[in-house]
N, C-alpha and C positions, 0 to 999 in steps of 0.2 A: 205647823210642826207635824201633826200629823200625816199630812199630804208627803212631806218631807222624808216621814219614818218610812210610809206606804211606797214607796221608791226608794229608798236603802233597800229595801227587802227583795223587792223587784231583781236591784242590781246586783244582788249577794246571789240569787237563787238564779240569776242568767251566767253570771260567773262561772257560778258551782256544776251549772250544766257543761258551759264550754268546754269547763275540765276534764268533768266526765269524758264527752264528748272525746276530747283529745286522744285521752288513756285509751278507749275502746277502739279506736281509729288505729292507734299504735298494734292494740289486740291483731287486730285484724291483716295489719301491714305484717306481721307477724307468723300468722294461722295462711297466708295468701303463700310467703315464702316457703314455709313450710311445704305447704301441698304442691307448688309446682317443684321443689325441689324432688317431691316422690315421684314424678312422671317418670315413666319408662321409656326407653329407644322409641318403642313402637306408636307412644302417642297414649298408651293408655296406664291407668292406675290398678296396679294387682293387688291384691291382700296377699302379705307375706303370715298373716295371722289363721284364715282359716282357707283349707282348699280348695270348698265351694268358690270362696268367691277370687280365684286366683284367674281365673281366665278375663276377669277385668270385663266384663259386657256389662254386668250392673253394674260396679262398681265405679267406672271409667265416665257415666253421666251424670253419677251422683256427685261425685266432685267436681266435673266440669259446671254441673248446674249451680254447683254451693260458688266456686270461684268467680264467674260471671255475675254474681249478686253485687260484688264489693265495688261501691262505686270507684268509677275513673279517680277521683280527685282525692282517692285512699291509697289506693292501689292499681296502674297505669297496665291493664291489663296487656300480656305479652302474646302479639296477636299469631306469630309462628306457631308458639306452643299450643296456643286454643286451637290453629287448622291440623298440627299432626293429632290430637284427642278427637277432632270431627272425622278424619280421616278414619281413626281407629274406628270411630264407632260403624261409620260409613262401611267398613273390611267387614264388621261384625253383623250386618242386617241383612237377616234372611231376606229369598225371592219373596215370603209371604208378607214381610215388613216387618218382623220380627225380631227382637235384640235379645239373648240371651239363650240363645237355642242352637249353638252351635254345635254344642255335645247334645244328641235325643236322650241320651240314658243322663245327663246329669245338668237340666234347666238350671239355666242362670236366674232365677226370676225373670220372667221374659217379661209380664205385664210392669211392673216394676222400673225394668232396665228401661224399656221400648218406653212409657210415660216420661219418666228422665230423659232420655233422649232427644223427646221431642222439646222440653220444657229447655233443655241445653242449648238444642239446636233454636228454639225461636230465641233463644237470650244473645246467642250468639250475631245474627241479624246478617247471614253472609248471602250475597245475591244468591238467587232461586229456593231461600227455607223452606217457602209454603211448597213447594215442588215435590223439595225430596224429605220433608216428614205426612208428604199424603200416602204414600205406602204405608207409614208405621201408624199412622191412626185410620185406615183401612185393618190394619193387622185389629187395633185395640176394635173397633167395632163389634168385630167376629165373635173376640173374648168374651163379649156380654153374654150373663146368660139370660136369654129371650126367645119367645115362641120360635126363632131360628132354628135353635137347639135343642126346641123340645120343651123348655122351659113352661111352666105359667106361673101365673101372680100368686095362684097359692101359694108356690113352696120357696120357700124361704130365703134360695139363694137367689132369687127373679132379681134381676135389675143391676146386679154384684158384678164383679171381679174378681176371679180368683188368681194364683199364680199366675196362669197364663202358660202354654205351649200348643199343644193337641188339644181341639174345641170340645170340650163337656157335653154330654149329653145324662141325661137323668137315668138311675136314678144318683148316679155319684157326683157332686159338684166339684169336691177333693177339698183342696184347704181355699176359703172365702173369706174375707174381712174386710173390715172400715176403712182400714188403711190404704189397702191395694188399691180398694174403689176409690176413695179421695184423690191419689194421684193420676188416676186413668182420667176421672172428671178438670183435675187442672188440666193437664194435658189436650184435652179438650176443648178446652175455653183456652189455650193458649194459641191452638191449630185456627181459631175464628170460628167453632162449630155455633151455632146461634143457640141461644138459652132454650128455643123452643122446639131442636131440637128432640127425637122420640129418645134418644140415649139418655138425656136427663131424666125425661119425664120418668121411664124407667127405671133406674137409677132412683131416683126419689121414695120410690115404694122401699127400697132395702133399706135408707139409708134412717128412713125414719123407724121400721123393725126395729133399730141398733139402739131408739132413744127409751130410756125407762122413765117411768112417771115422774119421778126426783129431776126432772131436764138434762141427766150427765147421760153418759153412752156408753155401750158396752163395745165389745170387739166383733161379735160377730154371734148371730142367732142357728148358724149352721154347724157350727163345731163347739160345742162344751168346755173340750179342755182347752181350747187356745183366747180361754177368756182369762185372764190373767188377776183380777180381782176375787174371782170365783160366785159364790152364789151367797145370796140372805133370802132364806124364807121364797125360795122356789125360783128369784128371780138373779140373773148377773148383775154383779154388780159395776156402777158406772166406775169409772177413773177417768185421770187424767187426760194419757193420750189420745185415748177412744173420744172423750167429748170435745178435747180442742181439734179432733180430727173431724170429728162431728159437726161442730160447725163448721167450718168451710165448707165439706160438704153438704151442708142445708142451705148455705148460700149460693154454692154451685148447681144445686137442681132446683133453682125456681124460687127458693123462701125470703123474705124479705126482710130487713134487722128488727120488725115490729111484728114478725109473725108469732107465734106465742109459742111453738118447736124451739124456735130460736133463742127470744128471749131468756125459757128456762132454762135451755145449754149456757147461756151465757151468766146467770144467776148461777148454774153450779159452778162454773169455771172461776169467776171471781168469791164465789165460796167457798171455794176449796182449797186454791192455787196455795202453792208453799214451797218454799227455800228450801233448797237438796235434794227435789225429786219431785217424780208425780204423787197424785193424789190420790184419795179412794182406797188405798191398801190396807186390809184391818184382819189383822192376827199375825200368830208368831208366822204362819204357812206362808204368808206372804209378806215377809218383811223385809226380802234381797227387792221386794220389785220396786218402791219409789228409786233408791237408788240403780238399778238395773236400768229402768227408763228414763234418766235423768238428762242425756243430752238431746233425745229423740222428744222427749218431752217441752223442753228448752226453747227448739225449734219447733216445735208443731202449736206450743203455747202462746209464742212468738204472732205466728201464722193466723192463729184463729182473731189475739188482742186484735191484731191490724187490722183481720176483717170485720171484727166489730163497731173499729173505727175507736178504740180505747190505747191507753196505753197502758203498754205491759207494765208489772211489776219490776220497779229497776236494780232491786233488791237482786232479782235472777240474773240479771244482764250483770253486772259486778261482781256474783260469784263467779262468773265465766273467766272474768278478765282475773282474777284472783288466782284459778286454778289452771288458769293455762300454762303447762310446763315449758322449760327453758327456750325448748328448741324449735316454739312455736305452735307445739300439737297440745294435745288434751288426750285422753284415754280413762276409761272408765275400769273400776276394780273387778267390777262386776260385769262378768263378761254373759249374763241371762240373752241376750239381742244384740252379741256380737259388738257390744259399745269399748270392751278392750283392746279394738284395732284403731290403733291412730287416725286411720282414714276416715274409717265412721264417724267419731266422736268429732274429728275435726270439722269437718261437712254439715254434720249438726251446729255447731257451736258458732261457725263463720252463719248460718243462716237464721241462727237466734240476735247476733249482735247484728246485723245487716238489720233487721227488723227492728230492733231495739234504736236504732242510729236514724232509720224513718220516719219512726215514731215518737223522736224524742224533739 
């Protein structure tokens, strides 16, 4: 009887996945129509929302890369429309390998767009990839700041990423963070650069500056105000995004799931993790930000479970499907990080269920 009960439960709990399963699948055949329906003539995706990102050079990988996630057997990707988006991005790459620097006076995020790009371009898998994104991770190389630049190990922004355009020299880094580096190092590891590569190794020194004693992560040790938690008793405080971005980049330069960086990232992240937003935010000063980073978190949360080989919270993955509006998209109220443009939010959200659907 027992044995019996022990397999009803089985069968009730593989059931009840299937379902899930189905519904989020549906999500997603949903959030897929949606965003190819926003493609423009030219191939690529503008922001009707804010102006920066209307020339589509970031914006246009970001969703090529979110769309390319959704497996074949959800959504039968439409392989025309994927080559005018590679074409566009292909019009938009500087002589230098550079994505988002068409206007000098008004960067697209060039580090950002050009990482997307590449991650776009190898998903996409069209004869000669490794070819034509060796220009753009030539460009991301340069971007490090390293004895290149002037750079050394002291100071703070060594091993980073920042925006990305005209190469840095000291004493001004300009704006640096977890996040930028995190994509430049996928980007990286997607081009086939080897782990043992000096970019890593470099890279590693910043990315562990970012980790506080608590194991969660901050945004960035070079700019004060673009830490978004703010400070306790002299130090930033970790969140959310910062630490599920923080892991992946601790696995990306070299750390291994038993290294003890990683481990405590992963002890705050399943510490923390919580339904409606990121984590880590404490006071009234900060009370727009769990919900401000709620889709970008989604996704990034998404990202780190997988790499720890856990699975995510499915409590998040089902708010998703919950609030995904009629017409396929998602949009955040809170527009802190640009999460109230359809684009955004939706890019996020297809790469938090894509995750959640791997891992389930």
């Amino acid at each position: 009887m027992r044995r019996l009960l022990l397999l009803l439960i089985v069968l009730l709990a593989a059931a009840g996945c299937g379902k899930n399963n189905s519904v989020r699948e549906g999500s997603l055949r949903k959030a897929a129509e949606y965003l190819w329906a926003q493609q423009d003539a030219d191939g690529g995706w503008h922001s009707h929302t804010y102006g920066l990102l209307k020339s589509g050079q970031s914006m246009t990988p970001f969703v090529l890369h979110a769309l390319l996630t959704i497996p074949q057997q959800t959504f039968a990707t439409p392989n025309e429309k994927v080559d005018r988006a590679l074409g566009f991005i292909k019009k938009n790459t500087s002589v230098e390998g550079g994505i988002g620097m068409a206007d000098p006076l008004i960067p697209d995020y060039p580090n950002y767009a050009t990482s997307l790009a590449v991650l776009a371009i190898g998903r996409a898998q069209r004869s000669g990839w490794e070819q034509e994104i060796a220009p753009l991770i030539g460009f991301l190389r340069g971007q490090q700041f390293t004895e290149t630049n002037g750079w050394s190990e002291h100071q703070t922004a060594y091993g980073a990423w920042g925006m990305g355009g005209v190469a840095r020299t000291p004493p001004g880094p300009g704006h640096v963070d977890l996040s930028m580096t995190k994509y430049v190092l996928q980007a990286l590891s997607e081009a086939g650069v080897p782990s043992t590569d000096a970019a890593f190794a470099r890279a590693r020194i910043f990315v562990e500056r970012c980790q506080n004693p608590d194991g969660g992560f901050f945004f960035s040790p070079v700019e004060a105000d673009i830490n978004k938690a703010g400070e306790d008793a002299g130090r930033y405080r970790s969140y959310g995004t910062a630490t599920a971005d923080g892991i992946v980049a601790l696995l990306a330069t070299g750390h291994s799931l038993s290294d003890p960086h990683l481990e405590a990232a992963a002890k705050w992240l399943e510490a923390h993790h919580r339904a409606g937003g990121a984590p880590g935010f404490v006071g009234d000063a900060y009370k727009r930000w769990p919900e401000g980073l709620r889709f970008y978190y989604y996704a990034a949360g998404a990202q780190a479970y997988r790499s720890l080989q856990k699975m995510p919270p499915s409590f998040t993955i089902d708010e998703l499907v919950t609030s995904q509006r009629t017409d396929g998209s998602w949009s955040n109220p809170e527009n802190l990080v640009k999460e109230d443009d359809p684009l955004i939010a939706t890019g996020f959200a297809i790469r938090a269920l894509v995750l959640g659907l791997e891992l389930n």
